[in-house]
C-alpha positions in Angstrom: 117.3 95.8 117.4 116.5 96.1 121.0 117.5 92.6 122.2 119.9 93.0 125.2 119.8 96.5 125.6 118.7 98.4 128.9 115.3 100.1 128.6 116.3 104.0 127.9 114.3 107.2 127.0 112.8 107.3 124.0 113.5 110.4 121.8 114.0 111.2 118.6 117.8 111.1 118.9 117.6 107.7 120.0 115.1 106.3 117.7 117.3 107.7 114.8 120.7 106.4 116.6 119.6 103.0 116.0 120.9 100.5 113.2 118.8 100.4 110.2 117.9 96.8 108.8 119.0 97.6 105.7 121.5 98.0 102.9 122.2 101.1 104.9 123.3 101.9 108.5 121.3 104.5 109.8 117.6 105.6 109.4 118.7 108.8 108.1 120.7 107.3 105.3 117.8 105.4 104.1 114.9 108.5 104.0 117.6 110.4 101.8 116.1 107.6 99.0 112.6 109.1 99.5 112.1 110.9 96.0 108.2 111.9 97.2 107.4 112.2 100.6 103.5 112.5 99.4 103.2 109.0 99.1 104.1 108.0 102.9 100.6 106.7 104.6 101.6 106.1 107.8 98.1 105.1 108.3 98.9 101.9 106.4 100.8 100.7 109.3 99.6 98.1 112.2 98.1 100.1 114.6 100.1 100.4 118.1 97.6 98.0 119.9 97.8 95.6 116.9 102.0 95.6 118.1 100.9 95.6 121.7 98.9 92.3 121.1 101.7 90.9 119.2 104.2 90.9 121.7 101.9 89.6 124.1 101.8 86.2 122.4 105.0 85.6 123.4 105.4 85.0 126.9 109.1 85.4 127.4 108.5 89.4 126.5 107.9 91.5 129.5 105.4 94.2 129.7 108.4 96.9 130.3 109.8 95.6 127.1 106.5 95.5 125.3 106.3 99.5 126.8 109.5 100.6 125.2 109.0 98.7 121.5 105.5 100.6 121.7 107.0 103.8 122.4 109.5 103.3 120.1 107.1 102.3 117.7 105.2 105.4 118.1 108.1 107.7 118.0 109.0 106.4 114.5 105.7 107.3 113.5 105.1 110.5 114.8 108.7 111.2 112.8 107.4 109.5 109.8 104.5 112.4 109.7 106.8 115.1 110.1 109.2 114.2 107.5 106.4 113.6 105.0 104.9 116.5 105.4 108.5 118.1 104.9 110.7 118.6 108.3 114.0 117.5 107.5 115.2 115.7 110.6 118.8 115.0 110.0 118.7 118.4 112.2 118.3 115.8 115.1 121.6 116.6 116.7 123.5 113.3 117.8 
């Protein structure tokens, strides 16, 4: 996903810009299967240190790159919340 790619702003525009890994190409396309948004648990996920010490076992990853996937990571999240608890955010203009 991120492999070759200049380090850029993170925003919700640009986390939802990127290809899925999935039988569809977008992140939007794929929420549209959520049929209950009640049962997302974001809390269920690695926590952002867990990534953080992740990437650090590889040595080849730099710390600036290790930055971005965090905040990228954390974006998702954060959007993950509000769409479970209803914000429909194919209003994310692109």
């Amino acid at each position: 996903m991120l492999v070759g790619k200049d380090i850029v702003p993170v925003t919700d525009k640009y986390v939802l810009s990127q290809d899925a890994q999935g039988f569809k190409e977008k992140e939007l396309e794929l929420l549209k299967y959520v049929q209950n948004r009640k049962l997302i648990d974001v809390q269920l996920l690695p926590s952002a240190e867990h990534i953080r010490e992740m990437y650090h076992k590889d040595s080849q990853v730099s710390e600036d790159r290790i930055s971005f996937v965090l905040e990228m990571y954390k974006r998702k999240i954060d959007m993950y919340e509000r769409f479970a608890s209803g914000e429909n955010l194919s209003r994310v203009r692109f």
